[in-house]
Backbone as CSV, one residue per row, in Angstrom:
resi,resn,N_x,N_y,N_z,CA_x,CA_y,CA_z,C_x,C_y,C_z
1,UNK,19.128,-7.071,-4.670,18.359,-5.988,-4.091,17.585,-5.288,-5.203
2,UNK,16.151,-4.957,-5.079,15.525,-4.709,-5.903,15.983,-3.053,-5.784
3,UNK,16.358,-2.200,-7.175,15.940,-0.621,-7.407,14.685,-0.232,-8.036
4,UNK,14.601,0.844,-7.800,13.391,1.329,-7.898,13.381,1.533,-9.423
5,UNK,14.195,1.951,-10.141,14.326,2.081,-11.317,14.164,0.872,-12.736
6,UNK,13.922,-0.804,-11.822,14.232,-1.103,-12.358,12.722,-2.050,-12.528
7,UNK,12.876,-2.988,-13.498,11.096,-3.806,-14.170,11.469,-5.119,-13.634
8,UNK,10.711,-5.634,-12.695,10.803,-6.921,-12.006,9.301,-7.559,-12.183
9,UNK,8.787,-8.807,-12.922,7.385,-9.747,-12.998,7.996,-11.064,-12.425
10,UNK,7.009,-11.415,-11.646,7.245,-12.616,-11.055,5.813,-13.218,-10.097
11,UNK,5.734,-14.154,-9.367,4.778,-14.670,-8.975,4.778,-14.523,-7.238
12,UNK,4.287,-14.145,-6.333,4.625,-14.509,-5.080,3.600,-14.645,-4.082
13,UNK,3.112,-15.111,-3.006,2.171,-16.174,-2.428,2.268,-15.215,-1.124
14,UNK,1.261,-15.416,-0.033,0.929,-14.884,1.267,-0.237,-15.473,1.618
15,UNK,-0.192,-15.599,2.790,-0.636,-16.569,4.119,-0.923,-15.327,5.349
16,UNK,-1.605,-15.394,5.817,-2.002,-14.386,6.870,-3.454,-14.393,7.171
17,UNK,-3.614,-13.523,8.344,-4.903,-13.567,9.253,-5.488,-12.338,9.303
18,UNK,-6.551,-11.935,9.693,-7.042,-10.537,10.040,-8.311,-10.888,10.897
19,UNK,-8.192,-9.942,11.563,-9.686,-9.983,12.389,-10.673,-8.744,12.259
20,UNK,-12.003,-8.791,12.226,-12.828,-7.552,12.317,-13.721,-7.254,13.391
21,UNK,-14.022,-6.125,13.890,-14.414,-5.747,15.434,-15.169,-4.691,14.739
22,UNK,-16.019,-4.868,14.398,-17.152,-3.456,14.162,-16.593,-2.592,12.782
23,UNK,-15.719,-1.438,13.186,-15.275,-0.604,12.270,-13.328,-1.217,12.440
24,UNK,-12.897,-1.365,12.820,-11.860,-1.745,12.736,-11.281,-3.174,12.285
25,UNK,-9.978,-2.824,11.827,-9.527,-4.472,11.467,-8.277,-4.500,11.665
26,UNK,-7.395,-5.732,11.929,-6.183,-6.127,11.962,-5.808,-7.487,11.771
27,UNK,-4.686,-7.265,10.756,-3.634,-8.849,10.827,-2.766,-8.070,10.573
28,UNK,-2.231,-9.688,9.812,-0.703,-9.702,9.507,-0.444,-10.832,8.637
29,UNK,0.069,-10.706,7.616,0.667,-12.025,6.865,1.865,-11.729,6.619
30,UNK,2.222,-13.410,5.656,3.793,-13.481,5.388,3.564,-13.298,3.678
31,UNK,4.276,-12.292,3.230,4.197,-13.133,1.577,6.154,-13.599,1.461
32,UNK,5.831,-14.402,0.563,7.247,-15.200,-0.024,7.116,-15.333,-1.709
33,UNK,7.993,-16.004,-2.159,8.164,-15.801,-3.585,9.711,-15.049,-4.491
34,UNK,9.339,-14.738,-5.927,10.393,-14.516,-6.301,10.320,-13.715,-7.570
35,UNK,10.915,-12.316,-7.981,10.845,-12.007,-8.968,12.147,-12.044,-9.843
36,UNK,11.768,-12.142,-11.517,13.056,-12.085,-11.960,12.934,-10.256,-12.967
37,UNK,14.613,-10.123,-13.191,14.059,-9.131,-13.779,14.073,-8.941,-15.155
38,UNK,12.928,-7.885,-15.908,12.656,-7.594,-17.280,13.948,-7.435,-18.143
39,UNK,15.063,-7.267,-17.746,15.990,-6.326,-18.287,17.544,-7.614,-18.529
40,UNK,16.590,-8.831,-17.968,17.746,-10.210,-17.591,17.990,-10.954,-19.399
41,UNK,19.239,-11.031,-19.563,19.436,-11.333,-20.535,18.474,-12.962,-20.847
42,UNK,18.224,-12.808,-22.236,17.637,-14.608,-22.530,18.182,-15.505,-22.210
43,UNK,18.655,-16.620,-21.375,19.339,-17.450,-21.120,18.466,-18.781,-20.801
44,UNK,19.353,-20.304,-21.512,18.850,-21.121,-20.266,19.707,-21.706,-19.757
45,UNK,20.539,-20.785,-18.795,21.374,-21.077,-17.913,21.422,-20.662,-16.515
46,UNK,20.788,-21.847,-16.092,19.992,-21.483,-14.701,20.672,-20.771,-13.763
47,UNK,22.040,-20.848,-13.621,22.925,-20.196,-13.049,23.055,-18.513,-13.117
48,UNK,22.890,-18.670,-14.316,22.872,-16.717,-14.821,21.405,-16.214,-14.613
49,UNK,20.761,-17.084,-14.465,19.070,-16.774,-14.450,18.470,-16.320,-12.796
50,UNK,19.562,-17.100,-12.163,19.335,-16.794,-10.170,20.541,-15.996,-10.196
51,UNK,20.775,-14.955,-10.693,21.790,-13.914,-10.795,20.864,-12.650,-10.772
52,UNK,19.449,-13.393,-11.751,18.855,-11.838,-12.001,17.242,-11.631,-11.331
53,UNK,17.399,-12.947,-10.553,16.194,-12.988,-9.279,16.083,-12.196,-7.902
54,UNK,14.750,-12.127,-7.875,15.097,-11.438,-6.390,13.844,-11.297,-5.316
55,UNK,14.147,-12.207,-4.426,13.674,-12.718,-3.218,12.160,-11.650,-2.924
56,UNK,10.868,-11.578,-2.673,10.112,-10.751,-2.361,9.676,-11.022,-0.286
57,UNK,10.058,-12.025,0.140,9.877,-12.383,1.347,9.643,-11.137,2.818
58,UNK,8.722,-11.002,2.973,8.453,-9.917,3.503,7.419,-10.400,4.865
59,UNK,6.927,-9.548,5.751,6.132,-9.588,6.922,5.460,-8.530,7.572
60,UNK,3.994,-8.897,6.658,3.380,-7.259,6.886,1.923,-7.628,8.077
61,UNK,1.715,-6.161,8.871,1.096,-5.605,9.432,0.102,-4.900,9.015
62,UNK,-0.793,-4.983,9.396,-2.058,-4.111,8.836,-3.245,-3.628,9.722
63,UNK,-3.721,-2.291,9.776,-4.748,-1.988,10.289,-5.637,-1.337,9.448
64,UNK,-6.944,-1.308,10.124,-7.680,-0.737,8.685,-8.843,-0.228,9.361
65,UNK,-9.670,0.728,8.463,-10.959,1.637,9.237,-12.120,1.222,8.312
66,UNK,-13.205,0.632,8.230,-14.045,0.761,7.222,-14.726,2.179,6.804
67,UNK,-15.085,1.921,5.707,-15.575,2.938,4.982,-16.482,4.426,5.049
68,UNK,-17.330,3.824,6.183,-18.426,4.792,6.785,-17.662,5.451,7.814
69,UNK,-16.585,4.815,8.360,-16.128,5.336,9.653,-15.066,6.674,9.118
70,UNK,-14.504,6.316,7.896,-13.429,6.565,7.454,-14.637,8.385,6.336
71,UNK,-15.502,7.994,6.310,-16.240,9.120,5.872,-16.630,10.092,7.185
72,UNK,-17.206,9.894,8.370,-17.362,10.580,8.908,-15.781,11.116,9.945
73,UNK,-14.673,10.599,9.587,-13.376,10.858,10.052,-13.158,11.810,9.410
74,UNK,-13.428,12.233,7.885,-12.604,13.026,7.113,-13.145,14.263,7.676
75,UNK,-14.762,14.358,7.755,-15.900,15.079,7.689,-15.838,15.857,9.100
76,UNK,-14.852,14.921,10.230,-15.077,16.053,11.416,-13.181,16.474,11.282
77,UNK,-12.212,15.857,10.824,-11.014,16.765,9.901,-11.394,18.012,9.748
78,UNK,-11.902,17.815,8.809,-12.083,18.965,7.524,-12.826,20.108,8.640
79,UNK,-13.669,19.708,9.774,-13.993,21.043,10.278,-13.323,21.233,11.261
80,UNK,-12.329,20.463,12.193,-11.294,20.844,12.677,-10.571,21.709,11.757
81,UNK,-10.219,21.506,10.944,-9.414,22.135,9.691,-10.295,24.136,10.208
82,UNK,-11.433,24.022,9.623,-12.143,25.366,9.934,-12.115,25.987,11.126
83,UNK,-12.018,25.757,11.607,-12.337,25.752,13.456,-10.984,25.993,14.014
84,UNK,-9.921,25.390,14.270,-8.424,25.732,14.584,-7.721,26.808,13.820
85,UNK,-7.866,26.208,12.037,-7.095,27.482,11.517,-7.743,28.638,11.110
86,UNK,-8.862,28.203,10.919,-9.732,29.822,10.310,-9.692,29.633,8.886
87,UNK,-9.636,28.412,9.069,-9.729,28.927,6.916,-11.493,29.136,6.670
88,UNK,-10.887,30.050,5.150,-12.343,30.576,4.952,-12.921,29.260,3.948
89,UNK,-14.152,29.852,3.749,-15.006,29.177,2.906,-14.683,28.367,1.503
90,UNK,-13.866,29.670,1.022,-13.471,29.336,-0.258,-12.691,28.217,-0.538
91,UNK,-11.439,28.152,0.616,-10.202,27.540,0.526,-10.994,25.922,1.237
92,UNK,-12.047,26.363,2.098,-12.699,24.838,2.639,-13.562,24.068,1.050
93,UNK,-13.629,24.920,0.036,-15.048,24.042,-1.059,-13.495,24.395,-2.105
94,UNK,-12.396,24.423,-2.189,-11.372,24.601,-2.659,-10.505,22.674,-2.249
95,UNK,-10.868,22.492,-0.698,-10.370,21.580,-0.520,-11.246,20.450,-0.686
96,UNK,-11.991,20.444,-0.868,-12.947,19.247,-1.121,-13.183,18.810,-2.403
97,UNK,-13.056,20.192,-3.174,-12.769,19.650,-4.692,-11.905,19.212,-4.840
98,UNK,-10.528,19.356,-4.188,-9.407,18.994,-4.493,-9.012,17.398,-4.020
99,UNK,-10.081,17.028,-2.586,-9.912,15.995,-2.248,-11.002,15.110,-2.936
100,UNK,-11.899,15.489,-3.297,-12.853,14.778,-4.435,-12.336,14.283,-5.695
């Protein structure tokens, strides 16, 4: 089981599909493969070596917005943002720097 704490390099492969419809997109692939970890003693003893491997085999989902769509999304946000809560001016060119 991989921790978060810890240095894993390795190589691993994916296969999958996606489709695009205007501004939107979706797939899904498989990746597979294997990492070992940084911290694995030198050995060539293959036995101790698949001790310090670890499986990446996974099955991902994906949706996605292109770019222009995803600009004028933020752009009617941000004035919902004004409009519901009342924020003032400052805190609105406060947030744009901040999201810039």
């Amino acid at each position: 089981e991989l921790n978060n704490g810890d240095s894993y390099l390795g190589v691993s492969h994916s296969i999958g599909f996606g489709f695009r419809f205007k501004a939107l997109s979706v797939g899904m692939d498989y990746n597979f493969g294997s990492v070992k970890s940084l911290d694995a003693p030198k050995t060539n003893d293959s036995s101790l070596n698949d001790l310090y491997k670890s499986r990446t085999n996974h099955l991902r989902f994906f949706v996605g917005i292109s770019g222009s769509f995803v600009s004028f999304l933020s752009v009617f946000l941000i004035l919902l943002l004004v409009y519901y809560l009342g924020i003032s001016l400052m805190h609105l060119i406060a947030l744009v720097v901040f999201l810039c």
